[in-house]
Kinemage of the C-alpha trace (Angstrom):
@kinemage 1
@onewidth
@group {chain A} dominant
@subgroup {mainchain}
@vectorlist {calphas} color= white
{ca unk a 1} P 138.686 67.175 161.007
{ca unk a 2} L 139.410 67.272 157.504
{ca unk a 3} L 138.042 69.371 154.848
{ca unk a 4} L 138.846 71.067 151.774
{ca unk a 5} L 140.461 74.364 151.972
{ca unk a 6} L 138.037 77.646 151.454
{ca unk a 7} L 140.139 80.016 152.467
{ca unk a 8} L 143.317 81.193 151.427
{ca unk a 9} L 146.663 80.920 153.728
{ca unk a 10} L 147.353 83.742 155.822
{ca unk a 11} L 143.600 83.669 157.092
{ca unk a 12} L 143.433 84.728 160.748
{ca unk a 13} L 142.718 81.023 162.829
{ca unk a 14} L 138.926 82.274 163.587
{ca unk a 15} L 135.664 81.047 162.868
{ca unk a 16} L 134.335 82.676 159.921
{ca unk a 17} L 131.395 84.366 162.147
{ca unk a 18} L 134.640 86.453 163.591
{ca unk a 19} L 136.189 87.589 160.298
{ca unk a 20} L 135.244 91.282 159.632
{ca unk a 21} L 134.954 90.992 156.093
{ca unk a 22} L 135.019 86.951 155.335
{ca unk a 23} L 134.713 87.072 151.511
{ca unk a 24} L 138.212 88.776 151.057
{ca unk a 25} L 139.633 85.524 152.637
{ca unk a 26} L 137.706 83.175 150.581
{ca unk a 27} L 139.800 81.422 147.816
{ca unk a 28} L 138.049 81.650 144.017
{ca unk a 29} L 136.957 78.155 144.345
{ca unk a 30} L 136.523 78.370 148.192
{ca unk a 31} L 132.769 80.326 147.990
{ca unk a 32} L 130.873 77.368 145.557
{ca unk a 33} L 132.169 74.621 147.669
{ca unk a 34} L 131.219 76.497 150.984
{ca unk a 35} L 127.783 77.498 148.908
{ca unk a 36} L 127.331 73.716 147.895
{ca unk a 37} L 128.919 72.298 151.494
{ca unk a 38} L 131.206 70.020 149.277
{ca unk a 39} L 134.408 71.559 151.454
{ca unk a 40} L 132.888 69.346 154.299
{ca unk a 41} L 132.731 66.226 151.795
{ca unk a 42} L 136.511 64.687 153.381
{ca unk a 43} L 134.991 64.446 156.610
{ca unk a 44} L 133.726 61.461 155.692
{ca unk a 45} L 137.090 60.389 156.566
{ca unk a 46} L 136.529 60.980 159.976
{ca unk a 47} L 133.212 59.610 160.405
{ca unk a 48} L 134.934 56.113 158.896
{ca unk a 49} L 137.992 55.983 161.196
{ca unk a 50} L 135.166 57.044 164.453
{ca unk a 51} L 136.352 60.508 164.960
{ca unk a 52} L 132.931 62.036 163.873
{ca unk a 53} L 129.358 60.725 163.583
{ca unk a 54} L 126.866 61.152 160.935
{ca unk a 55} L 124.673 63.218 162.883
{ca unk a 56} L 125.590 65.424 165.499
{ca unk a 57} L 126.966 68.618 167.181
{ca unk a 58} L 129.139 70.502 164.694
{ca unk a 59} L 132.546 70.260 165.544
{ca unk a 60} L 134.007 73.286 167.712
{ca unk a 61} L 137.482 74.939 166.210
{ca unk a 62} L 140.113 75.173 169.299
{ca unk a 63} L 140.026 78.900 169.559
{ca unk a 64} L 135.893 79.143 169.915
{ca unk a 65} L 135.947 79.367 174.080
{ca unk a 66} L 132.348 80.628 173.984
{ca unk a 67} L 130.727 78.084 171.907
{ca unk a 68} L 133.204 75.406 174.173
{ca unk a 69} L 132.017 76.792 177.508
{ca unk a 70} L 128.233 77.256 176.492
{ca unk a 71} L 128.541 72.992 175.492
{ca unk a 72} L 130.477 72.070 178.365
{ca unk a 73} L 127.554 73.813 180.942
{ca unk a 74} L 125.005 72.428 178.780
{ca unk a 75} L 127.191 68.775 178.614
{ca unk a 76} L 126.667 68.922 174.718
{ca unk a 77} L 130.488 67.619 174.960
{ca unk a 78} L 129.363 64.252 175.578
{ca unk a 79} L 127.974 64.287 171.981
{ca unk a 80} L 130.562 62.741 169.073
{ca unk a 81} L 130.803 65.373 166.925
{ca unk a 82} L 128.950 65.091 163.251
{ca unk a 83} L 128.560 65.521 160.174
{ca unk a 84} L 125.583 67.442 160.587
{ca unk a 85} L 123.119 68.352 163.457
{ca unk a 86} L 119.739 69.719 164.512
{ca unk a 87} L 121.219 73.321 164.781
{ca unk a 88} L 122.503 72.789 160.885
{ca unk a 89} L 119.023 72.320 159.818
{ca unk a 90} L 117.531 75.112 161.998
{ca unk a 91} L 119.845 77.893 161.017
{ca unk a 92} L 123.120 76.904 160.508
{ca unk a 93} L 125.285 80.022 159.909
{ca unk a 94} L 122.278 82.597 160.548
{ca unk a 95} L 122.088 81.290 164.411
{ca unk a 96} L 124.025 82.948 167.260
{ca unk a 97} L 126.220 80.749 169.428
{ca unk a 98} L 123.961 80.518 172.265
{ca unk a 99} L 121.326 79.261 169.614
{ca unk a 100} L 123.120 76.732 168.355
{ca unk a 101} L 123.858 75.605 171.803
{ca unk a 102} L 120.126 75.396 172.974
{ca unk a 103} L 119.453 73.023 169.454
{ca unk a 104} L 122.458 71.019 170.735
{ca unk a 105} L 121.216 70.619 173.410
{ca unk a 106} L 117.782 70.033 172.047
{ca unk a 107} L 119.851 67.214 170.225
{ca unk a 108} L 121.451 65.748 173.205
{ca unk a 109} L 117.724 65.065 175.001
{ca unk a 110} L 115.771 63.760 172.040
{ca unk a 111} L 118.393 61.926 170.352
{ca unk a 112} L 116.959 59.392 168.441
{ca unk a 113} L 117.213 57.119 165.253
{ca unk a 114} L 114.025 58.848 163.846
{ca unk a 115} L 115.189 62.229 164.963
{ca unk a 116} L 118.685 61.265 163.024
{ca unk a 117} L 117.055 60.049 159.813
{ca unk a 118} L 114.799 63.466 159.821
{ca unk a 119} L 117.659 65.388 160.170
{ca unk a 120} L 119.895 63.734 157.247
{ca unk a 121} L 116.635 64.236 155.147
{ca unk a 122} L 116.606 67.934 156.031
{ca unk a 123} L 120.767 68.239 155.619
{ca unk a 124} L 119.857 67.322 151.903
{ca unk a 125} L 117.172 69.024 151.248
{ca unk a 126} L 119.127 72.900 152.735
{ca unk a 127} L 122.322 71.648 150.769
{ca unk a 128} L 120.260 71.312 147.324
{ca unk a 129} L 118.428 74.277 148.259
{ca unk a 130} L 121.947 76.327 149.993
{ca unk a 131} L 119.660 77.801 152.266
{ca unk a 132} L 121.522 78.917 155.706
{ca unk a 133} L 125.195 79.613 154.790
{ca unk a 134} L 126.243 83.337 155.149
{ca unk a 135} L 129.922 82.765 153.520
């Protein structure tokens, strides 16, 4: 999954949830385009080679077993990952891991085109707004 880097090298290989104290890691340009959600911008890349989807479950890092497990019982899985999701515009970084789970899941049942055009309205409308996003 590409994206820009936020964080400077050396950071330990955790979600940023885990970090103690994740500002200290944060490069100088790192908190605006976290703030803004421009580092998520080259993903685009992998929604146009079929890697990701526009809307859908937030991509797990390799190292997050809970948030893994919890979508595996809940066969959130299945889902391509995207872009953005219905857990992104119900919390996003303010939601616990079994929350974001139940959305995805949430997601997974009522999937539709309408449900996928309200959520890219709402993705726009939190990113112009930067409401949700912790670090």
């Amino acid at each position: 999954m590409h994206e820009f880097r936020t964080m400077k090298v050396g950071t330990p290989p955790l979600a940023t949830h885990l970090l103690t104290n994740p500002e200290k890691y944060l490069t100088p340009v790192g908190k605006f385009l976290r703030k803004t959600s421009l580092d998520e911008l080259p993903q685009l890349i992998n929604i146009i080679r079929g890697e990701m989807s526009v809307v859908g479950p937030r991509p797990a890092l390799y190292n997050q077993y809970d948030l893994i497990e919890l979508r595996t019982k809940a066969e959130v899985h299945r889902l391509v990952p995207g872009f953005t999701g219905w857990a992104q515009i119900n919390g996003r970084d303010e939601l616990s891991i079994p929350v974001k789970v139940e959305f995805d899941e949430y997601y997974l049942k009522h999937q539709t085109v309408l449900l996928d055009i309200r959520i890219l309205w709402r993705t726009v409308y939190m990113v112009v707004k930067c409401e949700g996003i912790k670090h």
